[in-house]
N, C-alpha and C positions, 0 to 999 in steps of 0.2 A: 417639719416644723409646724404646720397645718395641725398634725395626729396631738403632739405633743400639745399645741394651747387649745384644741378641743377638749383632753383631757383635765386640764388644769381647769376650765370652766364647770366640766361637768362633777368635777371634785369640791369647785367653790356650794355649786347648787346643793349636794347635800349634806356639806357642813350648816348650809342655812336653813335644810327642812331639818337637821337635825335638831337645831338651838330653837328654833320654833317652835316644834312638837315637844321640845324638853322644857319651855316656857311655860306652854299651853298646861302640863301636866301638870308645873309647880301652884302655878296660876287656881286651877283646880282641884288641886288639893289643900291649900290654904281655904278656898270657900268654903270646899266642904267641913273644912277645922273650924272654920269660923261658922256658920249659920247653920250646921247641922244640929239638932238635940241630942244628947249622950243617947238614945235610944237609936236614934239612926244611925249615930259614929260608930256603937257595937256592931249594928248590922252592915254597918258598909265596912267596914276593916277587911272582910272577908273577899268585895269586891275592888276596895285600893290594894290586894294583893295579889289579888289574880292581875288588877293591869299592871300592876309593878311588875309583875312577871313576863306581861304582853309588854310592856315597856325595856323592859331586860332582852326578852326576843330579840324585840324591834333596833336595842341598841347593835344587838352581837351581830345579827344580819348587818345592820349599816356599818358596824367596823368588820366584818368584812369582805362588804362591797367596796369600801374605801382601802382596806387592805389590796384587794385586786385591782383596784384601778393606780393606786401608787405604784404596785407589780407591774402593770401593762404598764403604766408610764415609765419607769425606772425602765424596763426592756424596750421601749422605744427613742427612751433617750441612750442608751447602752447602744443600739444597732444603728442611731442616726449619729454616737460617735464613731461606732466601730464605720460605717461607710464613709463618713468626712476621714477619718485614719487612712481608708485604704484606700480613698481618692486622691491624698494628700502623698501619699506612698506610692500610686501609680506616677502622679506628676513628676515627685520627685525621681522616680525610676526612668521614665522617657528622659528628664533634662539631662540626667547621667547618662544614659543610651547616647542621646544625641550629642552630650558632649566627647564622650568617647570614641563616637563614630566622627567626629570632628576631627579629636587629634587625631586619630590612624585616618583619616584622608590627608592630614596636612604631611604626617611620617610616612606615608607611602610617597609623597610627592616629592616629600627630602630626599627619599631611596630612591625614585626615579633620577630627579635631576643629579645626583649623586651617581647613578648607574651611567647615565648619557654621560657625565663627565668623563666617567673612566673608559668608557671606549671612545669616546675623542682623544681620550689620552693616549689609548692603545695603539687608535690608529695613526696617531702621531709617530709615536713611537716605533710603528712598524714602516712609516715614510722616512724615517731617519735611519732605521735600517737599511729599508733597501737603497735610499742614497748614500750609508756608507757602503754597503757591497757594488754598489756601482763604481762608487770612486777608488774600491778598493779594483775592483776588474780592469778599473780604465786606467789606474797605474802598473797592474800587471800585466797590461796591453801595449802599454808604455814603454815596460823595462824590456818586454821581446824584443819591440820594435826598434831597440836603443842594441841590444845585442845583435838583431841582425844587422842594422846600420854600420854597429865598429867591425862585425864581420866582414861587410861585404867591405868596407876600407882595408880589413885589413888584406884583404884578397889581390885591390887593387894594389896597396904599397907594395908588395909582393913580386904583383906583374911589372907593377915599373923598374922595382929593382932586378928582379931578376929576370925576365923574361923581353922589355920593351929593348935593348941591349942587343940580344941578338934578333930583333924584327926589323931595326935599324940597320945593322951590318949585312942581312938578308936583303934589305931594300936600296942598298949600298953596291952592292955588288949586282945586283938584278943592272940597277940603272946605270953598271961601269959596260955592261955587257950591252945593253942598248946600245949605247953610245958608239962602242968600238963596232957594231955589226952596223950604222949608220954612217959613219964614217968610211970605212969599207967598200961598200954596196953604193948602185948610183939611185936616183932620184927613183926606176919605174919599179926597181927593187924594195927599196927603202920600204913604201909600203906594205909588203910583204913580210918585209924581216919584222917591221917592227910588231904586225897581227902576230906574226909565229912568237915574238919574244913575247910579245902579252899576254898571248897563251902561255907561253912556256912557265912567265911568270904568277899566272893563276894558280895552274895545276899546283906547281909550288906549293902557294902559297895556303892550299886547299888543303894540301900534304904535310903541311909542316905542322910542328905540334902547338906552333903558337894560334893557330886560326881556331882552336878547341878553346881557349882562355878567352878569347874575345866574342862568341857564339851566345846565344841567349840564355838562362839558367831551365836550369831543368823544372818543369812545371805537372802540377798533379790535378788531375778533374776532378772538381769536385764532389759529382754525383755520376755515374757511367751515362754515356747518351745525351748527356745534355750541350757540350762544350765548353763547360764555365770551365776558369781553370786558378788556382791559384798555385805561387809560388810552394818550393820545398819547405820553407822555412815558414810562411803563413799556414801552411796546412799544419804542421808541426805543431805550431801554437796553440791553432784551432783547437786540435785533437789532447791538449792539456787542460780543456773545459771541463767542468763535472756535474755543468748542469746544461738544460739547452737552453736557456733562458742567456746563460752567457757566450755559450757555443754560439749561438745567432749574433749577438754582438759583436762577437768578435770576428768570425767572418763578413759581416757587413758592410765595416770600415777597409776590408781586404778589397768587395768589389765595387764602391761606389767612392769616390771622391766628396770631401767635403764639401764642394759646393754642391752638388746635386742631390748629397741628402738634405740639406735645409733646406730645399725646395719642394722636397719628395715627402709622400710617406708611404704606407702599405699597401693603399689601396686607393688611392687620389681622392681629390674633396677636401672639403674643409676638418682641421682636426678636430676631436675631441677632445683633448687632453689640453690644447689651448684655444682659448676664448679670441682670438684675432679677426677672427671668421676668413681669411687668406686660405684661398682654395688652392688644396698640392695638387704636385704631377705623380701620378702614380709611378713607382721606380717599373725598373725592366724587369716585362714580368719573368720570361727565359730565368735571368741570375734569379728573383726570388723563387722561381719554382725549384732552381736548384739546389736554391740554401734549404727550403722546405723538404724535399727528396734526402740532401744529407743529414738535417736534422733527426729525421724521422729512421732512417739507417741508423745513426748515435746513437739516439734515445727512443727508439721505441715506443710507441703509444699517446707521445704527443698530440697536442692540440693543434688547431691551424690557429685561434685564438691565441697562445702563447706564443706561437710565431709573430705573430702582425704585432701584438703587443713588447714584443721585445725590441722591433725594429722601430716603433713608432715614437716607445722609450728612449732609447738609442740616438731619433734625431732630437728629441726633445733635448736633451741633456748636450748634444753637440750646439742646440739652438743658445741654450741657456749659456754657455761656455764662449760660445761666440757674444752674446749678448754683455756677458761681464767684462771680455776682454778688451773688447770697443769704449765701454764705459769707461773701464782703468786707461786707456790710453786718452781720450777725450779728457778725461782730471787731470793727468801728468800732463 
């Protein structure tokens, strides 16, 4: 701006030596038309031409010096538009940058909390899985336990009709025979007869095929060496697991009783999985070493983490089940 109104002064200044010196000349040539004699106006003709001519110079030189400085200013007004242009074209260029760098932070932050949505959602999802595969396990835990039960009744009805029948007419005649060999015999005997017929009556009964029906059921160890043992029928179960995650569950409820697992967990202490801060009793470690030992027989390659976790599972879910049932009964 500076360049530009220097120019424009230094362009007024010799528009006005111009009109000056083009005064002075008119100015001086009229005297000379005027007060000269025709004798000096012939002989000065020859020098108002030659400065006509130094006057002619002197114009063409000044148009153009004033030519060049209209040039250099036209060219510095031309490059102090063309930089206000590309100053106005950078600002504009940043405000677009920076508004563009706006949106994509505000669309990257929709994509984010968009992305956390969906794996809250997942993991939603995958918690409502594994609670139906639990409820699904714990109903087919259910319907065993529901088949061995009408089993083992129906084993009993069994024995009652068929078998308790002749344990009575056995116990019938044992105590006709007492009776008649007491009867008999005097007081120092009695005692005798009656050891030998108690005996007599063991062996019997030791021998007879009813004492096999009434004997404990046949039990299988869990893992060799250890002594756990569960039933024919729990093991059976067990062994129609296809994962160990449910294999452990379901032997669990085999050796611990409901009350001592809501007390218990894997490893004693307070749990993690609930916020109560209630410090457990660690179960017995013996049974969990042996569910671990059979586990690991099953399936191979197991964690000890998928262990503890499935048994801790396991009370949790028996906790929560307890928990609603109380509730439902306290409403009703």
């Amino acid at each position: 701006m500076k360049k530009q109104n220097g120019l424009d002064a230094k362009k007024e200044t010799t528009l006005s030596a111009r009109r000056i010196s083009k005064r002075r000349l008119e100015q001086l040539s009229a005297s000379e038309d005027e007060s000269a004699p025709e004798y000096v106006q012939a002989k000065s003709q020859k020098t108002s031409g030659k400065e006509e001519e130094a006057a002619a110079a002197r114009r063409e030189s000044l148009l153009d010096a004033l030519k060049e400085e209209e040039e250099e200013a036209a060219a510095a007004r031309r490059e102090s538009l063309l930089v206000s242009l590309k100053e106005e074209e950078e600002e504009a260029a940043a405000a677009r940058r920076e508004s563009l760098l706006v949106s994509l932070k505000e669309e990257e932050e929709e994509e984010e909390e968009a992305a956390a949505a969906r794996r809250e959602s997942l993991v939603a999802l995958k918690d409502e899985e594994e609670e139906e595969e639990e409820a699904a396990e714990t109903c087919r835990e259910m319907e065993m336990r529901i088949k061995h039960l009408e089993g083992e009744n129906q084993q009993l009805r069994q024995l009652i009709v068929t078998e308790l029948p002749g344990v009575l007419d056995t116990l019938k005649s044992t105590t006709a025979q007492l009776i008649a060999l007491k009867n008999d015999g005097d007081r120092s005997s009695c005692g005798g007869v009656s050891c030998a017929s108690a005996s007599i009556l063991s062996e019997e009964w030791s021998s007879s095929p009813y004492h096999a029906s009434y004997s404990r059921p046949k039990q299988v160890e869990l893992h060799p060496g250890t002594g756990v043992y569960l039933s024919v029928a729990q093991w059976t179960a067990a062994h129609q697991c296809r994962t160990a995650s449910t294999f452990v569950r379901a032997v669990l409820v085999c050796l611990f009783d409901t009350e001592t697992l809501i007390k218990s967990n894997f490893k004693g202490g307070a749990s993690k999985r609930l916020t109560d801060g209630e410090k457990r009793v660690q179960l017995d470690r013996v049974k969990t070493s042996a569910l671990a030992a059979a586990t690991l027989e099953k399936f191979p390659g197991t964690s000890k983490g998928v262990i503890s976790d499935a048994v801790n599972r396991k009370i949790a879910e028996l906790k929560y089940r307890l928990k609603e049932t109380s509730g439902t009964s306290v409403g009703s």
